[in-house]
C-alpha positions in Angstrom: 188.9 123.3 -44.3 185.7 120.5 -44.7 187.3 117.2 -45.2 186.1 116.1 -48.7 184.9 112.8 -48.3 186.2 109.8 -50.4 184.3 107.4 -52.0 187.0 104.7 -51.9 186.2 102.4 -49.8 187.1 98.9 -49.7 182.8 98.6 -50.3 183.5 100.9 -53.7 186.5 99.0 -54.5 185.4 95.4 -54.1 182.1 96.1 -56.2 183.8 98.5 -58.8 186.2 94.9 -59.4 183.1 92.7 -59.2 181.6 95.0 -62.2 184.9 95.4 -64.0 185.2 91.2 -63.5 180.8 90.7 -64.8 181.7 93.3 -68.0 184.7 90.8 -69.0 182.8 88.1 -68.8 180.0 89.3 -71.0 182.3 90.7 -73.5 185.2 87.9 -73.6 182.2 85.8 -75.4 180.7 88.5 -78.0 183.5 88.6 -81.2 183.2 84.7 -80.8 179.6 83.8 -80.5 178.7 84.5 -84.3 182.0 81.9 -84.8 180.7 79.7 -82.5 177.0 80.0 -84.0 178.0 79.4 -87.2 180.3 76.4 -87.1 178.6 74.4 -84.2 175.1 74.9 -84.5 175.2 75.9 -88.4 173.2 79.1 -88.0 173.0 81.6 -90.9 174.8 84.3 -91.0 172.0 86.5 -91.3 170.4 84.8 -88.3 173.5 85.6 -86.3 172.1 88.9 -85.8 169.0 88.1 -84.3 170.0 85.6 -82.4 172.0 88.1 -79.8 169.8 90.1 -79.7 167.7 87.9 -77.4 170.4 89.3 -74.9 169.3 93.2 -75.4 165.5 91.9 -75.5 165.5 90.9 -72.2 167.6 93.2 -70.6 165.4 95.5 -71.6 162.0 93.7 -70.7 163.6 93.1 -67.2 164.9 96.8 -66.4 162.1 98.4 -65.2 160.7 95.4 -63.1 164.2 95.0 -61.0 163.9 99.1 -60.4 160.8 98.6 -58.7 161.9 95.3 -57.3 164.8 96.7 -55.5 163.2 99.9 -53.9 160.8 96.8 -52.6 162.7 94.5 -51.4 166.0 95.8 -51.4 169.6 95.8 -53.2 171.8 93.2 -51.6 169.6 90.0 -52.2 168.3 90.4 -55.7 171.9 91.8 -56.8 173.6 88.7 -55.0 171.0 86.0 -57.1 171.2 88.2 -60.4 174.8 87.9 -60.0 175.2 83.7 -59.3 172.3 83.4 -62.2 174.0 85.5 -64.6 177.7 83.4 -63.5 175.9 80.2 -63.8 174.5 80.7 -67.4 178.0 80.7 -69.1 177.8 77.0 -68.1 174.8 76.2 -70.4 176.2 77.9 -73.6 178.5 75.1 -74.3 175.3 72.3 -73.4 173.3 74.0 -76.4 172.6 71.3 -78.6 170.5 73.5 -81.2 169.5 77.1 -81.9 165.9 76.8 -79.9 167.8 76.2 -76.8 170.5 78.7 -77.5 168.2 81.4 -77.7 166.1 80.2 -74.4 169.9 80.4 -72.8 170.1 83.4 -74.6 166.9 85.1 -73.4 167.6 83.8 -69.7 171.2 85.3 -69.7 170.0 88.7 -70.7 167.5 88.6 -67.9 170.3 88.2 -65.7 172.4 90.7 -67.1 169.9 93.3 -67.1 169.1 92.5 -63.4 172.2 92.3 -62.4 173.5 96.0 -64.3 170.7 97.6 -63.0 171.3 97.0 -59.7 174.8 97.2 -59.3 174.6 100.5 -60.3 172.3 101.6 -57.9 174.3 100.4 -55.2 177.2 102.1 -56.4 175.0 105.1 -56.1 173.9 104.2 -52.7 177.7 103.9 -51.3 179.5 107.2 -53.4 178.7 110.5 -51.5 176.6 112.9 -52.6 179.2 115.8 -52.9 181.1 113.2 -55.2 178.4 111.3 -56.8 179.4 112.3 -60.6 183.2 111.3 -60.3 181.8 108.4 -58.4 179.7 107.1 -61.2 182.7 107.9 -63.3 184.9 105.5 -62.4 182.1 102.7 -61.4 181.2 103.7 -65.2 184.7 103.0 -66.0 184.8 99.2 -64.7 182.5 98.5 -67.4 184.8 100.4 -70.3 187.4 98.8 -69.5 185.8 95.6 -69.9 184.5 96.2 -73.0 187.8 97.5 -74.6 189.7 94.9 -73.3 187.3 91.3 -73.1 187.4 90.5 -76.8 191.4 91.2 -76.9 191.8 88.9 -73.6 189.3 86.4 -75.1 191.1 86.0 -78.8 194.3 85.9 -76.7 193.7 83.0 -74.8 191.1 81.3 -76.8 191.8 81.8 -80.8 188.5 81.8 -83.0 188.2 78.2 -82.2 188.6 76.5 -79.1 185.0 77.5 -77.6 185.5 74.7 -74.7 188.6 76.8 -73.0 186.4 80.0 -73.9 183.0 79.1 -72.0 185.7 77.6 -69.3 187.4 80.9 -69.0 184.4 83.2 -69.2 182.8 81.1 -66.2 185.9 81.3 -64.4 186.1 85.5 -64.5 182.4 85.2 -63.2 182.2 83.6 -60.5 185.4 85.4 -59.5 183.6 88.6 -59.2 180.5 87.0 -57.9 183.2 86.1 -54.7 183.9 89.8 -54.9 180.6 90.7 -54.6 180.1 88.2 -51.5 182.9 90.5 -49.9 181.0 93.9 -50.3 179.0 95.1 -46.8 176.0 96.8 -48.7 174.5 99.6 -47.2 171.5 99.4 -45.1 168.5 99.4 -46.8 165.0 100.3 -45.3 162.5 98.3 -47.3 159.5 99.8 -46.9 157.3 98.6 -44.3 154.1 98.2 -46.5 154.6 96.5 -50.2 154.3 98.9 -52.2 151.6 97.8 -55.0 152.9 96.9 -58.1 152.0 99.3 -61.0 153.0 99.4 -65.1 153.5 103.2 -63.9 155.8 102.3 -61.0 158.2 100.8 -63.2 159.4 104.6 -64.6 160.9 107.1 -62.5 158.9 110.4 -64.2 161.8 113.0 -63.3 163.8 110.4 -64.9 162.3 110.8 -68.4 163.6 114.0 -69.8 167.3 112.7 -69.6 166.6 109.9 -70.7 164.6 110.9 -74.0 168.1 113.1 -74.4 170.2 109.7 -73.4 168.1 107.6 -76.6 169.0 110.1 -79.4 172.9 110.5 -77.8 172.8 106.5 -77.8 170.9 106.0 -81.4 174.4 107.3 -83.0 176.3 105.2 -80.8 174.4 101.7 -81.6 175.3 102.7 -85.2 179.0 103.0 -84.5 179.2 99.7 -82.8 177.1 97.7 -85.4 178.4 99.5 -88.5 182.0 100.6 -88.0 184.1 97.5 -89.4 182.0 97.3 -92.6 182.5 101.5 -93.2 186.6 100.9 -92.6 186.6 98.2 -95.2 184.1 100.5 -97.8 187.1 103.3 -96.9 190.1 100.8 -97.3 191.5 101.0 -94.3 192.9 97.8 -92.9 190.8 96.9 -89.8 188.7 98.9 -86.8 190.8 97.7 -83.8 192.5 100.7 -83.5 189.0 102.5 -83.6 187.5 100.5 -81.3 191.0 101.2 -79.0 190.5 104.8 -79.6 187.5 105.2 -78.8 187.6 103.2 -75.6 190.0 105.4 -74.9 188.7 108.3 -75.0 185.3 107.0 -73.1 187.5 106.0 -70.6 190.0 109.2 -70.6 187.0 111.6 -70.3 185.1 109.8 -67.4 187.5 110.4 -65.1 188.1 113.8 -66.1 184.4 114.8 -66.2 183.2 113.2 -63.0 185.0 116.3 -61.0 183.7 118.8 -63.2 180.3 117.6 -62.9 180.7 117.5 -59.0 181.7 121.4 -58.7 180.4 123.0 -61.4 176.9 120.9 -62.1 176.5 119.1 -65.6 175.7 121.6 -67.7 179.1 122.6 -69.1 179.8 119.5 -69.7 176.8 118.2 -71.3 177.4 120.7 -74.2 181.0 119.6 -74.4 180.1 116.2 -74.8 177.9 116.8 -76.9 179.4 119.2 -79.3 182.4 116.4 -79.6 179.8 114.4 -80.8 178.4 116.9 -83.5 182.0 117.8 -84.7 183.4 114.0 -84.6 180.7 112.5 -87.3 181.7 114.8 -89.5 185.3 114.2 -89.4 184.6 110.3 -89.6 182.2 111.0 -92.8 184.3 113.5 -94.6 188.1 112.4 -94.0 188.4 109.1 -95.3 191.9 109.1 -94.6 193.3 106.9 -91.6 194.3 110.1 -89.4 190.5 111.2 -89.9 189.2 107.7 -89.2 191.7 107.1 -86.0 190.7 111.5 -85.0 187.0 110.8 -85.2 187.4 107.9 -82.7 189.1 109.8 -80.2 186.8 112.6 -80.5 183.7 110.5 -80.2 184.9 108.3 -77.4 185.7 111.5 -75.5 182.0 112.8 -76.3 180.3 109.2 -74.9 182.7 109.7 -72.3 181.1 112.6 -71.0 177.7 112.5 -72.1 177.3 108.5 -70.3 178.2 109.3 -66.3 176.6 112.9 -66.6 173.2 112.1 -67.8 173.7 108.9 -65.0 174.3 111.6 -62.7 171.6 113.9 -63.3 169.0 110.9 -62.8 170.3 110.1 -59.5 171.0 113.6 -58.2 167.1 114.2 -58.6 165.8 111.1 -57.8 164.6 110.3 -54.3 166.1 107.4 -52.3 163.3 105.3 -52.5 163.0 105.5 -56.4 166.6 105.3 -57.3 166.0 101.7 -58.3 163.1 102.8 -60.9 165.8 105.8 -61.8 168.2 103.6 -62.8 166.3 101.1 -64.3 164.5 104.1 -66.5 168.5 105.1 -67.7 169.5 101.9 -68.6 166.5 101.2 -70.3 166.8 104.3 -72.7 170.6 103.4 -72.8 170.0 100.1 -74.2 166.9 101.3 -76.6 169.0 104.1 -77.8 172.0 101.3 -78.8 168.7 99.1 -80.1 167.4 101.4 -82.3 170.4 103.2 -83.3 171.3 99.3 -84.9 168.1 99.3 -86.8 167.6 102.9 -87.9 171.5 102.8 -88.7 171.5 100.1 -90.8 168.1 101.1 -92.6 169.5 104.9 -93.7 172.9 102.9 -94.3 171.1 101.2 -97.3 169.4 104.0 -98.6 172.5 106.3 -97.8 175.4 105.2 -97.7 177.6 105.1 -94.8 179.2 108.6 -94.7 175.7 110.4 -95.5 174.4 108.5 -92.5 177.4 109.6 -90.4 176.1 113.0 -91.1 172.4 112.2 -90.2 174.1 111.0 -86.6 175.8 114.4 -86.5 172.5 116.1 -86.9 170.6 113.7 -84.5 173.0 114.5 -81.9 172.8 118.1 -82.5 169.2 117.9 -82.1 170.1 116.0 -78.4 171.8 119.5 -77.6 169.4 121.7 -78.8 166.8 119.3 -76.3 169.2 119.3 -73.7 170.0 123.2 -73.7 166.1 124.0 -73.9 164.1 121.4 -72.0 166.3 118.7 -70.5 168.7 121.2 -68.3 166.0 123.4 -67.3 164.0 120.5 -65.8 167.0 119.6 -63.7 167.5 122.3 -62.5 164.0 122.7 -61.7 164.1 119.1 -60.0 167.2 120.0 -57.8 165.8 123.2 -56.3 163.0 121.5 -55.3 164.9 118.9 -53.5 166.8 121.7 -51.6 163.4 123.4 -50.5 163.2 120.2 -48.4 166.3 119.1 -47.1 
């Protein structure tokens, strides 16, 4: 029998820890901020909003800039400096002495962030082998689950709702931490190329990127409204709080990742694509319709296990028909369209939510994700598969 080969490594293992480490960090702060805003720098409630959203801003102005920056110049250096920038930043949040220079630390940090999750990624796609690239990205994918499911807990733990000094010092702490770890990592050799390549608006998108990722905004529109909108639905409903949503559903993100990634490697991503994605269709329902807390607690499970599936998969895809060279641009282009999906899933959520109600617009999400299978089934699928046969014709 072929050996199967692994894809963990001590390289995989040290940078799947330094990601796991960078999502705590970023998430330990985000249930307190609005606390923080409001108490110490008197910001309105209704600012609160628009004030974090700086972060997403830049993350996604900076995206498609650092893909074509790191097919340039390379991984290891720009990952390295995103990484210490993005470490470093935690210490200014605390030296804020009013909202203009909160949001210029703001803006920075997201530049940072976006740099920095953009290019990790890549390099995790650079050291997983090919034959194992979707479980790969499954559990790389995983790191950053975890942190979100269990960052807030950690920080509330240690920290309360009021003592932001041991907050910013902890969150600085679990940084730098993984920034050590990512000192540890030997990144794979990368041949920059041996004329610059010219910098273009149309360099910055990977083309045979773009059908998944039109498919990856609509999946992500209805996921932006669960995030932004699910604690003010369980109060409407009466049910006591949305941790055990939130738990759920990290759960089941985290449950179907490592499940899917082997799937994905053997039998391609179609199959589960559809799975995902009819989880999706069904679990909006359920969350709309049975306002009882086993429907609530059900519909989190089911969606988490959709997002679960649909996230690494459509990663996948990207990077299994992407050349080498534009894997950068690639991954930039995904996280792009994941972060404008979550964007403008907060807006148009929230809009629909007004003219609605919440449990019609859980039904609209049900119908926008059936439309992302519908796309996927007729047009997305068909152009990877398209893509990956003419990759084989010359290998």
């Amino acid at each position: 029998m072929r050996h199967k080969p692994t894809f963990w490594t001590k390289n995989f293992i040290m940078l799947t820890l330094a990601n796991l480490l960078m999502a705590i960090a970023f998430y330990f702060m985000l249930p307190i901020l609005p606390l923080y805003l409001v108490e110490r720098l008197a910001v309105s409630k209704s600012e609160v909003g628009i004030i974090l959203s700086f972060y997403t801003i830049a993350a996604l102005i900076i995206r498609p800039f650092t893909g074509w920056a790191i097919d340039v110049y390379g991984r290891k250096g720009i990952y390295l400096l995103a990484f210490l920038l993005f470490s470093l930043s935690f210490i200014a949040y605390p030296l804020a002495s009013g909202v203009l220079l909160f949001l210029i630390i703001r803006f920075a940090h997201g530049i940072f962030w976006g740099a920095l999750t953009t290019t990790s990624s890549t390099i995790a796609v650079d050291i997983i082998p090919s034959s194992r690239r979707g479980e790969g990205i499954g559990i790389f994918g995983l790191s950053m689950t975890i942190g979100m499911a269990i960052g807030p807990m950690i920080a509330i733990l240690i920290t309360g709702e009021s003592r932001f000094v041991l907050l910013f010092a902890t969150t600085i702490c679990i940084s730098f931490i993984g920034f050590l770890l990512a000192l540890i990592v030997r990144y794979p050799k990368y041949k920059t190329a041996s004329k610059i390549v010219s910098f273009t608006l149309k360099g910055l998108i990977e083309k045979t990127a773009i059908p998944v990722s039109v498919n990856m905004i609509l999946v992500m529109f209805t996921y932006g409204g669960i995030l932004s909108f699910i604690a003010l639905y369980t109060r409407e409903i009466g049910i006591k709080n949305s941790g055990m949503f939130f738990l759920l559903l990290s759960l089941g993100i985290g449950l179907s990742r490592i499940g899917s990634g082997r799937i994905i490697d053997k039998q391609g991503p179609a199959v589960v694509s559809f799975i995902g994605m009819i989880l999706l269709v069904v679990g909006f329902p359920i969350l709309a319709l049975v306002k009882t807390p086993f429907g609530y607690h059900l519909a989190g499970g089911v969606l988490g296990l959709g997002y679960g599936v649909i996230m690494p998969t459509f990663h996948t895809m990207i990077n299994n028909i992407t050349p080498h060279n534009r894997r950068g641009a690639a991954n930039a282009s995904f996280f792009t369209a994941f972060d404008l999906g979550i964007g403008l899933g907060m807006i148009g959520t929230g809009m629909l939510s007004q003219w609605l109600g919440f449990s019609s617009t859980f039904l609209v999400s049900s119908v926008i994700n059936l439309v992302a299978l519908n796309l996927f089934a007729f047009s997305t699928i068909r152009h990877y598969n398209g893509s990956m046969n003419e990759r084989e014709k010359f290998m």
